[in-house]
KOLGU-4560 file (N, C-alpha, C; in nm, 3 decimals, padded with zeros to 5 digits):
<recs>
<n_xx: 00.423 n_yy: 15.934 n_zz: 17.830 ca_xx: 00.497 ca_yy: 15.816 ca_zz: 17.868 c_xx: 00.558 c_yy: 15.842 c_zz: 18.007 mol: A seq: 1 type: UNK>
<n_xx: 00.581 n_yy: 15.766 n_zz: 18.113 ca_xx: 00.608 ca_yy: 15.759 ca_zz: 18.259 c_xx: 00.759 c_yy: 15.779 c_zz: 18.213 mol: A seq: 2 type: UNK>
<n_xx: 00.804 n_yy: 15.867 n_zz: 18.368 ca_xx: 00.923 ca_yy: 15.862 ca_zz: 18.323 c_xx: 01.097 c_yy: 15.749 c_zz: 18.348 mol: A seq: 3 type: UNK>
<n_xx: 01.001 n_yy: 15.653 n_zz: 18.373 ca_xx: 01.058 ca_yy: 15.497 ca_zz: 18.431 c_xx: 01.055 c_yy: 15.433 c_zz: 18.293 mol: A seq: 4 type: UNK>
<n_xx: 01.003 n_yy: 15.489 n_zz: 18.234 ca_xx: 00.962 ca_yy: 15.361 ca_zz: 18.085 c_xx: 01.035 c_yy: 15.419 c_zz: 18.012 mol: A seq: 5 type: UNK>
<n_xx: 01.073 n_yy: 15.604 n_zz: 18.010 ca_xx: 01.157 ca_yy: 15.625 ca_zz: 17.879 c_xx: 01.299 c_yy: 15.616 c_zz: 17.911 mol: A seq: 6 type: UNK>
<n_xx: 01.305 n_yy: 15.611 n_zz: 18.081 ca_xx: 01.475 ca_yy: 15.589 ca_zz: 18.104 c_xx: 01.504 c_yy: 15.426 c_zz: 18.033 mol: A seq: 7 type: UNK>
<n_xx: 01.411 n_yy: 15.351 n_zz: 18.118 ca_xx: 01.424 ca_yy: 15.216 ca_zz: 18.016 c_xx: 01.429 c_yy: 15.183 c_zz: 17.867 mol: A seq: 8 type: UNK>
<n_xx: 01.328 n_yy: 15.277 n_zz: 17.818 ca_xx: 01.396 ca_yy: 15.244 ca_zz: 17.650 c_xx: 01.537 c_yy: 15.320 c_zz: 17.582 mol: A seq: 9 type: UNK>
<n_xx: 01.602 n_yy: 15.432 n_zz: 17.692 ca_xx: 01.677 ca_yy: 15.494 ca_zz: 17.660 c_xx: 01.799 c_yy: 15.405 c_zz: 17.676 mol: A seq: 10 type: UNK>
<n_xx: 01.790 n_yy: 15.348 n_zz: 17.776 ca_xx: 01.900 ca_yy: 15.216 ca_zz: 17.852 c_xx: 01.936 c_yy: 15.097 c_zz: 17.756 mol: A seq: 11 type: UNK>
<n_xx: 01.779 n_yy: 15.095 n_zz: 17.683 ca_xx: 01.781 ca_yy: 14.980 ca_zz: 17.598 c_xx: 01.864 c_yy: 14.986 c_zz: 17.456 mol: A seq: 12 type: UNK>
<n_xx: 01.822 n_yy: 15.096 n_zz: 17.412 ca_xx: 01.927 ca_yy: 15.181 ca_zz: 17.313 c_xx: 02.021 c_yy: 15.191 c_zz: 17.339 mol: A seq: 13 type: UNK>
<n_xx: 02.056 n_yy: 15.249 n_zz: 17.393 ca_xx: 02.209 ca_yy: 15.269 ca_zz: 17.427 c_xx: 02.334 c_yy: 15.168 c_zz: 17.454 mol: A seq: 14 type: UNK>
<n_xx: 02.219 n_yy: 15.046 n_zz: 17.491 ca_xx: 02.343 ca_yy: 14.941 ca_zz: 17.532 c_xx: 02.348 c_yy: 14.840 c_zz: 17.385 mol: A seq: 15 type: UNK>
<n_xx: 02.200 n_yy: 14.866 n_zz: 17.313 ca_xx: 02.213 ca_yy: 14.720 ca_zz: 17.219 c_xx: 02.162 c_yy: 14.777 c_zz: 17.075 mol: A seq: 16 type: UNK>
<n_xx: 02.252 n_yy: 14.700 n_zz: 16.967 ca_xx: 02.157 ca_yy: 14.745 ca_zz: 16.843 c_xx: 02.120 c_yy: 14.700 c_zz: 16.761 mol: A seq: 17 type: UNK>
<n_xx: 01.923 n_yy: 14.708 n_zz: 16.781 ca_xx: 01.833 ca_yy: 14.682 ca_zz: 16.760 c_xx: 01.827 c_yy: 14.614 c_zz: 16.587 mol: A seq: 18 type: UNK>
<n_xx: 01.752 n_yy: 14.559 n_zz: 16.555 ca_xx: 01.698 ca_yy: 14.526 ca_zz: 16.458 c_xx: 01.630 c_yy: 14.393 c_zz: 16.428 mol: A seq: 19 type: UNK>
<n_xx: 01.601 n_yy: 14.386 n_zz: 16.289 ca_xx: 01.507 ca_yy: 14.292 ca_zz: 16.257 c_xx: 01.600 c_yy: 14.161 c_zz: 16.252 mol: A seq: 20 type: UNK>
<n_xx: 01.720 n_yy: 14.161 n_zz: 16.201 ca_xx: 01.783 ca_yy: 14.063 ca_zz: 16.199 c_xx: 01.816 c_yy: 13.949 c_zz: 16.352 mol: A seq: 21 type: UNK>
<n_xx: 01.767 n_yy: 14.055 n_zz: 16.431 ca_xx: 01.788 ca_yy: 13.997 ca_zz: 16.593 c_xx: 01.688 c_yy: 13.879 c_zz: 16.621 mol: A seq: 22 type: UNK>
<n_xx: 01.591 n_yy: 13.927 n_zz: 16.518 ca_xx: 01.462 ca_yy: 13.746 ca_zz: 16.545 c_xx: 01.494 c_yy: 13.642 c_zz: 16.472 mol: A seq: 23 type: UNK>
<n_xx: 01.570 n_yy: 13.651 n_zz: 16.413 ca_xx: 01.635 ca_yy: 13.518 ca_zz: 16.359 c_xx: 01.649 c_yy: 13.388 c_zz: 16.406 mol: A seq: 24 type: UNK>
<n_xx: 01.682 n_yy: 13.430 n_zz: 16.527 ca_xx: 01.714 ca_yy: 13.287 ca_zz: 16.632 c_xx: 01.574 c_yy: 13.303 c_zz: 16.711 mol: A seq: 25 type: UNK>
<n_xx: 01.510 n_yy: 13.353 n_zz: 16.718 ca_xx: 01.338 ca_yy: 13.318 ca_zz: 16.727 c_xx: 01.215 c_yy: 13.232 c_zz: 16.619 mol: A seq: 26 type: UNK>
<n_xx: 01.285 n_yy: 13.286 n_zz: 16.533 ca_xx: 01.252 ca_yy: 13.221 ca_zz: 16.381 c_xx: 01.302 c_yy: 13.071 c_zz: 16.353 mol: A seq: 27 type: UNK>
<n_xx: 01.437 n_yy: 13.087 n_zz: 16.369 ca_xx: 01.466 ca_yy: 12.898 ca_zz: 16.380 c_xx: 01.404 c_yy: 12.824 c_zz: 16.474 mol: A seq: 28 type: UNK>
<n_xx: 01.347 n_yy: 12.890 n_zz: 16.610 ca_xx: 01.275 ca_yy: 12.798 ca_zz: 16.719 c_xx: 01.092 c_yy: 12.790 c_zz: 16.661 mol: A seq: 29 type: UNK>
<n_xx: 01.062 n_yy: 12.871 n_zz: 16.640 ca_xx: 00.920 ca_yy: 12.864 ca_zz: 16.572 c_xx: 00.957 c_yy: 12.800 c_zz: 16.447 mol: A seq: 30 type: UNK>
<n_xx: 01.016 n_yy: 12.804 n_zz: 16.348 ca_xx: 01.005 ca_yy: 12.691 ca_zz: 16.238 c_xx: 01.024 c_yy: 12.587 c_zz: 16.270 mol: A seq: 31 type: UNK>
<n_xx: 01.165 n_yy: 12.578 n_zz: 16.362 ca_xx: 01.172 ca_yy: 12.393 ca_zz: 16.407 c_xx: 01.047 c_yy: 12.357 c_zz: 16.472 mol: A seq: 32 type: UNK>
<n_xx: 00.983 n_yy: 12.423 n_zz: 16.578 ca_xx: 00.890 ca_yy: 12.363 ca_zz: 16.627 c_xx: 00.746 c_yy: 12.356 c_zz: 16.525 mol: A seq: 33 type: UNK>
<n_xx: 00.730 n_yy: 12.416 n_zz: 16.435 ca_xx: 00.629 ca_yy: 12.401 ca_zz: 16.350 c_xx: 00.677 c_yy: 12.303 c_zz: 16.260 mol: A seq: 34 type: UNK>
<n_xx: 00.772 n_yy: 12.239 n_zz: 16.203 ca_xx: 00.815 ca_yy: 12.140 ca_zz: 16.128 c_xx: 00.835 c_yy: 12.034 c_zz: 16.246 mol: A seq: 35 type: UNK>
<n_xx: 00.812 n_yy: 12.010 n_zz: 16.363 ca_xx: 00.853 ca_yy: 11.919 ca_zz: 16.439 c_xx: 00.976 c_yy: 11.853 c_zz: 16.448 mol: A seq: 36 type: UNK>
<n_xx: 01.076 n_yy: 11.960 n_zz: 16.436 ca_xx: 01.187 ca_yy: 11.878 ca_zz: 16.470 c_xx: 01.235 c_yy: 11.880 c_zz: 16.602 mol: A seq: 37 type: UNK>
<n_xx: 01.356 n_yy: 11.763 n_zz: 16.601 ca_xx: 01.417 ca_yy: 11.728 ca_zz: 16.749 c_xx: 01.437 c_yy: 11.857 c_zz: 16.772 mol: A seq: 38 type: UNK>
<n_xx: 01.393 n_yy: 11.883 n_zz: 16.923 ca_xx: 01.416 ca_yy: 12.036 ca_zz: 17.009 c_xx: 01.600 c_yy: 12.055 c_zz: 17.059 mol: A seq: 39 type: UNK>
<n_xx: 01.663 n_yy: 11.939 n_zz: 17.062 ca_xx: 01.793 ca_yy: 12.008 ca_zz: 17.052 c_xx: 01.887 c_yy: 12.070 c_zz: 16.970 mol: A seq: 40 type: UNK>
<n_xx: 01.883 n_yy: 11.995 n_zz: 16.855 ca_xx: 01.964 ca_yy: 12.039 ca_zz: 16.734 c_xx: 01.919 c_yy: 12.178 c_zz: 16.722 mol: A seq: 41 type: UNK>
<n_xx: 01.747 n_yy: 12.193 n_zz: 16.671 ca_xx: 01.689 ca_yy: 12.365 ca_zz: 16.722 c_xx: 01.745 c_yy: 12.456 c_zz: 16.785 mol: A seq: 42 type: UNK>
<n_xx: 01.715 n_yy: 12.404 n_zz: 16.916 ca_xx: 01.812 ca_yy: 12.517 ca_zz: 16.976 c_xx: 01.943 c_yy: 12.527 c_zz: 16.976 mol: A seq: 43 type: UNK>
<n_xx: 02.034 n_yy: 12.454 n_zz: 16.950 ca_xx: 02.159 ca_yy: 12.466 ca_zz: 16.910 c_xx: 02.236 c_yy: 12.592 c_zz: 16.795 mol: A seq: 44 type: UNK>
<n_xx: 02.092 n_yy: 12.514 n_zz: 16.715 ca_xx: 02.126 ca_yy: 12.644 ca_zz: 16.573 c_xx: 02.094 c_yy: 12.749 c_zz: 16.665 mol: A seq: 45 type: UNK>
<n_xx: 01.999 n_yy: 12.800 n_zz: 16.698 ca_xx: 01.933 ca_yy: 12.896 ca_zz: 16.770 c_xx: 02.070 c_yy: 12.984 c_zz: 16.856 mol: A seq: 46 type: UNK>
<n_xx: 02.107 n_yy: 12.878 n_zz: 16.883 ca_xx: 02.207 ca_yy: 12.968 ca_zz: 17.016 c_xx: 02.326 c_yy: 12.943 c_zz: 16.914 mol: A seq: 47 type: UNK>
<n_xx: 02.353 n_yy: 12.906 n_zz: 16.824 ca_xx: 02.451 ca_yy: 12.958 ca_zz: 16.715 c_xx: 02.436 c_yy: 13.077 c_zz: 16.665 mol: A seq: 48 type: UNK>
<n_xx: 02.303 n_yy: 13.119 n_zz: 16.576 ca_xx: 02.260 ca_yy: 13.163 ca_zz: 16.575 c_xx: 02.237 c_yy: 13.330 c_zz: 16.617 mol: A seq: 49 type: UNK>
<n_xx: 02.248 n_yy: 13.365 n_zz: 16.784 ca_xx: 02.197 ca_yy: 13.394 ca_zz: 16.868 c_xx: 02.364 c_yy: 13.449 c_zz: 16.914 mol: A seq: 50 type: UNK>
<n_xx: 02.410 n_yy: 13.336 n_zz: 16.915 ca_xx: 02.605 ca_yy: 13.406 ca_zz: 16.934 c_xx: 02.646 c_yy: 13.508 c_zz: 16.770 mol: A seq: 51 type: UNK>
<n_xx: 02.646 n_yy: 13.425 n_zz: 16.660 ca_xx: 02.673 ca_yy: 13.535 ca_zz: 16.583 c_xx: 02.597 c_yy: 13.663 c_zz: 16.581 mol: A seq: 52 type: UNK>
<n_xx: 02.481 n_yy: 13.702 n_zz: 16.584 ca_xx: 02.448 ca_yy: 13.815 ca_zz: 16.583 c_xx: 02.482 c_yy: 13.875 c_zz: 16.696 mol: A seq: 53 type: UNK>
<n_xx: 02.562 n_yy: 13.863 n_zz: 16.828 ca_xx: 02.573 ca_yy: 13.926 ca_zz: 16.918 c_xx: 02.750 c_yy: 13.951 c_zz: 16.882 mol: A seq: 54 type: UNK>
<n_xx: 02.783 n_yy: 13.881 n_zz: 16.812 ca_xx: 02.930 ca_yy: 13.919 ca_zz: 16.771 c_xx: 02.916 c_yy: 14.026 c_zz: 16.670 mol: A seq: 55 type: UNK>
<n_xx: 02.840 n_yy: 13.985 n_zz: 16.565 ca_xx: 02.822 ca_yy: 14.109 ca_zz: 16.434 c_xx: 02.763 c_yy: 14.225 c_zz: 16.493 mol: A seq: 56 type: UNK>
<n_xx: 02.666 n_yy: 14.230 n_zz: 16.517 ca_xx: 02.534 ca_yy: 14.305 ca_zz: 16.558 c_xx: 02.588 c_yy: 14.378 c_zz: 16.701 mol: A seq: 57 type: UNK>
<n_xx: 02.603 n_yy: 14.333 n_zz: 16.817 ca_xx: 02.653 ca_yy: 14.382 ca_zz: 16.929 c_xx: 02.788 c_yy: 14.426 c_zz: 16.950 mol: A seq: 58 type: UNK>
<n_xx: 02.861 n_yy: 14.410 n_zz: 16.860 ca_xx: 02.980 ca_yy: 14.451 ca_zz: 16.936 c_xx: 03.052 c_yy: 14.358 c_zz: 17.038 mol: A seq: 59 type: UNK>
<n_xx: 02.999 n_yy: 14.237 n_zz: 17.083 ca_xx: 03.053 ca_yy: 14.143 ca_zz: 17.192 c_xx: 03.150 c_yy: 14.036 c_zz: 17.101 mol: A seq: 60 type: UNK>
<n_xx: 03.219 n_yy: 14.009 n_zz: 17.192 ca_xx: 03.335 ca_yy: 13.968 ca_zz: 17.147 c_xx: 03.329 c_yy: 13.824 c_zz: 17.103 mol: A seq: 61 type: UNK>
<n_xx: 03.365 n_yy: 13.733 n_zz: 17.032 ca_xx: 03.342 ca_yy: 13.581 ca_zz: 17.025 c_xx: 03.397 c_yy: 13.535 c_zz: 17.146 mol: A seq: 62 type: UNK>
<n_xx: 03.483 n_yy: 13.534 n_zz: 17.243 ca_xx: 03.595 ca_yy: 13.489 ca_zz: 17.377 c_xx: 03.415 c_yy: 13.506 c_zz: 17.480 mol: A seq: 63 type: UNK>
<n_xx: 03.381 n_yy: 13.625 n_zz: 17.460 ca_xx: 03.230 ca_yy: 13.651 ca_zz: 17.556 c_xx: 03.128 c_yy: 13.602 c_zz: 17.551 mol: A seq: 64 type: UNK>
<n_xx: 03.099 n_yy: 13.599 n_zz: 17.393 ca_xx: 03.023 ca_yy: 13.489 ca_zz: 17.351 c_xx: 03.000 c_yy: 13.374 c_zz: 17.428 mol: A seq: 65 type: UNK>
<n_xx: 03.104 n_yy: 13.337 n_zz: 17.383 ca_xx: 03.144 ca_yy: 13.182 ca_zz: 17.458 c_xx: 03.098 c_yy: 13.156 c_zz: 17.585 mol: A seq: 66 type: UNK>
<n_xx: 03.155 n_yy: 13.275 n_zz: 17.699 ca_xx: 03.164 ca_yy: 13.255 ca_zz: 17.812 c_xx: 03.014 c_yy: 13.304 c_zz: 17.846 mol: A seq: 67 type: UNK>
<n_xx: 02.933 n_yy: 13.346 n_zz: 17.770 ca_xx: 02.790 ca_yy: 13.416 ca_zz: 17.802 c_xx: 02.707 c_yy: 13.255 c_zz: 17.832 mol: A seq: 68 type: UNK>
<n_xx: 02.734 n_yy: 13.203 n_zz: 17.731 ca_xx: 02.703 ca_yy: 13.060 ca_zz: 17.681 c_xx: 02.720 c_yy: 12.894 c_zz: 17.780 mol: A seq: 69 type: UNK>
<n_xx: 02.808 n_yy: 12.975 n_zz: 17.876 ca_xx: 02.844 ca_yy: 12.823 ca_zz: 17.976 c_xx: 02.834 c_yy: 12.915 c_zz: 18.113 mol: A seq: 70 type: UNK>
<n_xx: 02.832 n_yy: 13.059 n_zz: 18.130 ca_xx: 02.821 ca_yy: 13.162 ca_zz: 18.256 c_xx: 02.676 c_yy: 13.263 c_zz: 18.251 mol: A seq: 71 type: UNK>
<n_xx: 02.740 n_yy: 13.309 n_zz: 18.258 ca_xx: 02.577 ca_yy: 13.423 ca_zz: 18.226 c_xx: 02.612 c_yy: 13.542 c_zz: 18.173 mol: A seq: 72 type: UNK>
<n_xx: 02.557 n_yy: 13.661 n_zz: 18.155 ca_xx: 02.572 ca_yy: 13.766 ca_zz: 18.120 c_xx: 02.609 c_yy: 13.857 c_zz: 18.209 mol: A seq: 73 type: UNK>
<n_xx: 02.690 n_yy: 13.944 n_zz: 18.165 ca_xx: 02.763 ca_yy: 14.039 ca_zz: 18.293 c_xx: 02.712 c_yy: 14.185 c_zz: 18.193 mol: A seq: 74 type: UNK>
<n_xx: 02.667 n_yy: 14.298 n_zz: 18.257 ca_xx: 02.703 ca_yy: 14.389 ca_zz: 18.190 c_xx: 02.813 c_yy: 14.468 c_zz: 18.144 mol: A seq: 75 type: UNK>
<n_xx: 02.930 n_yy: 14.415 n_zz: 18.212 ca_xx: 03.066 ca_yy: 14.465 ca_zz: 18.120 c_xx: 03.106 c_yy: 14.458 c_zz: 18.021 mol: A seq: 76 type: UNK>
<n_xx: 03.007 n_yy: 14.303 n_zz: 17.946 ca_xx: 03.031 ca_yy: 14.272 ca_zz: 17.829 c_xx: 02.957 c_yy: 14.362 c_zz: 17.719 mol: A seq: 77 type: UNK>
<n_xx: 02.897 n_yy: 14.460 n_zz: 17.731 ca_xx: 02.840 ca_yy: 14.479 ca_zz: 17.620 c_xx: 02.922 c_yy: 14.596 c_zz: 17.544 mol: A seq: 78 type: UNK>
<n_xx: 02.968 n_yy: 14.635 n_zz: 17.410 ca_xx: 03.029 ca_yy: 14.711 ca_zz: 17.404 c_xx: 03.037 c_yy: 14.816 c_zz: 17.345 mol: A seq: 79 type: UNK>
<n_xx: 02.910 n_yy: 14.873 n_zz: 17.353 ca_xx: 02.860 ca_yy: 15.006 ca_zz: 17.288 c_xx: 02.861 c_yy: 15.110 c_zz: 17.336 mol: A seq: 80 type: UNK>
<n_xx: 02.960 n_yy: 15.219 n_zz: 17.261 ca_xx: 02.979 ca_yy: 15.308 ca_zz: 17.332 c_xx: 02.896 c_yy: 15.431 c_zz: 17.348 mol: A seq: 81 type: UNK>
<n_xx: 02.915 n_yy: 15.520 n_zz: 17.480 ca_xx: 02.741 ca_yy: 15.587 ca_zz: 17.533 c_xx: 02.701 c_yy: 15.464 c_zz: 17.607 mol: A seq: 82 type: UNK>
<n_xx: 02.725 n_yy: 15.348 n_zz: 17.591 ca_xx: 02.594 ca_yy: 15.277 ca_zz: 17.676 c_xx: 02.680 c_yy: 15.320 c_zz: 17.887 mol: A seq: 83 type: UNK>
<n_xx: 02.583 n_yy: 15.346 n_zz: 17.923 ca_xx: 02.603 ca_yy: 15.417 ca_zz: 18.053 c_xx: 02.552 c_yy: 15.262 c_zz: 18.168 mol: A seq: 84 type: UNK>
<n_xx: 02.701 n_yy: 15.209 n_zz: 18.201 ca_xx: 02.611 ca_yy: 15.066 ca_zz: 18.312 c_xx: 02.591 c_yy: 15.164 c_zz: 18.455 mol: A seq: 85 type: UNK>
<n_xx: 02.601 n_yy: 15.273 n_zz: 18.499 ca_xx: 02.534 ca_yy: 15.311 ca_zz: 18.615 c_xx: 02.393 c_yy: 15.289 c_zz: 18.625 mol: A seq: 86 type: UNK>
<n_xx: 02.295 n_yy: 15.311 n_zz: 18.469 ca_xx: 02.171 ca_yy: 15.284 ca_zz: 18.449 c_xx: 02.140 c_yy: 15.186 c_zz: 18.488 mol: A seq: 87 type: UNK>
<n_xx: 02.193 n_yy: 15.061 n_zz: 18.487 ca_xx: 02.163 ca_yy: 14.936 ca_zz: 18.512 c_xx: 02.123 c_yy: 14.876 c_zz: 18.655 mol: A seq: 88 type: UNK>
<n_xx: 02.221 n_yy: 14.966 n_zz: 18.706 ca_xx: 02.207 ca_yy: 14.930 ca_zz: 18.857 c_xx: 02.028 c_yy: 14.992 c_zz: 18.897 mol: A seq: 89 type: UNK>
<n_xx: 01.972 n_yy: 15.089 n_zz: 18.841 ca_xx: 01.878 ca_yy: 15.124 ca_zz: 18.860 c_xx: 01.732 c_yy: 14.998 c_zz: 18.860 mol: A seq: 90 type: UNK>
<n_xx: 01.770 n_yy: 14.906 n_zz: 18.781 ca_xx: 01.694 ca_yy: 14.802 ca_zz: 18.696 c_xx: 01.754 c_yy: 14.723 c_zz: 18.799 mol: A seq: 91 type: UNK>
<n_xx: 01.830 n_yy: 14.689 n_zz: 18.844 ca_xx: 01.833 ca_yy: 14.512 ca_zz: 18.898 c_xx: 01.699 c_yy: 14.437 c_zz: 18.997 mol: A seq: 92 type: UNK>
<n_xx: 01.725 n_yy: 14.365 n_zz: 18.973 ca_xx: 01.597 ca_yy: 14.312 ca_zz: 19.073 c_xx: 01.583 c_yy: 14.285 c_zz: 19.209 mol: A seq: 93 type: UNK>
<n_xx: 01.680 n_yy: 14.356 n_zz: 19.259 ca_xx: 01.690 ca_yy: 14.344 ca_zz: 19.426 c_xx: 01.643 c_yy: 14.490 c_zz: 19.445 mol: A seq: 94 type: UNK>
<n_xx: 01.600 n_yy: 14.561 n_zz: 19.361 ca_xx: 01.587 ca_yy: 14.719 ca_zz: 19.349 c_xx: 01.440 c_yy: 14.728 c_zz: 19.350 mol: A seq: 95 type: UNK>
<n_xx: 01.354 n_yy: 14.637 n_zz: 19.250 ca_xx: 01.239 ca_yy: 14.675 ca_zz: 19.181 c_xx: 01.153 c_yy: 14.652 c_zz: 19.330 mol: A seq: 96 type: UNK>
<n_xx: 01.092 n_yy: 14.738 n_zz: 19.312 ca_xx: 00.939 ca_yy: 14.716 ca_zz: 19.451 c_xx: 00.856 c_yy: 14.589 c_zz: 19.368 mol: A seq: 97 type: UNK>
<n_xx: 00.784 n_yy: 14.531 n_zz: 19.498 ca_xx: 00.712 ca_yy: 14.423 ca_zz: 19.469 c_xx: 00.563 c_yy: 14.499 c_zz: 19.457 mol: A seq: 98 type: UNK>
<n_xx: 00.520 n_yy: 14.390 n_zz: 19.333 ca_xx: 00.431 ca_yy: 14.453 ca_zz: 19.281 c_xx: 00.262 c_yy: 14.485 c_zz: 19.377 mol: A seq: 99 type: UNK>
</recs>
């Protein structure tokens, strides 16, 4: 394995935790859209959805939640500890060479 790919899955670990329960809010968008329902209510649940497991599951706060939800994502918010944000800066996209 390159050693760009295992700092990245190491980064990935460290900041978030993983599991099956995390496709959930992937699962409500593929069922709504296979039952054809209205695409907003869908994603609504979805990003309901999508906020509680990042409150249970992540460690992020409901107040962040929120603000993830009408702002964007900051990496300060995440709150697992070991997770190292110097890594991050490595990843941004003003960083990555063009392909």
């Amino acid at each position: 394995m390159p050693e760009k790919v295992g700092t990245i899955l190491a980064t990935l670990d460290s900041a978030f935790n993983l599991n099956l329960l995390l496709l959930v809010p992937v699962l409500v968008v593929l069922v709504g859209s296979v039952m054809k329902l209205p695409t907003v209510p869908v994603m609504l649940v979805s990003c309901a959805t999508a906020m509680f497991n990042a409150v249970v599951f992540q460690g992020v706060s409901f107040s962040n939640s929120v603000a993830v939800s009408v702002n964007s994502f900051k990496v300060d918010m995440v709150g697992k500890s070991g997770f190292q944000r110097n890594y991050v800066q490595l990843f941004r996209e003003d960083r990555v060479p063009p392909c």
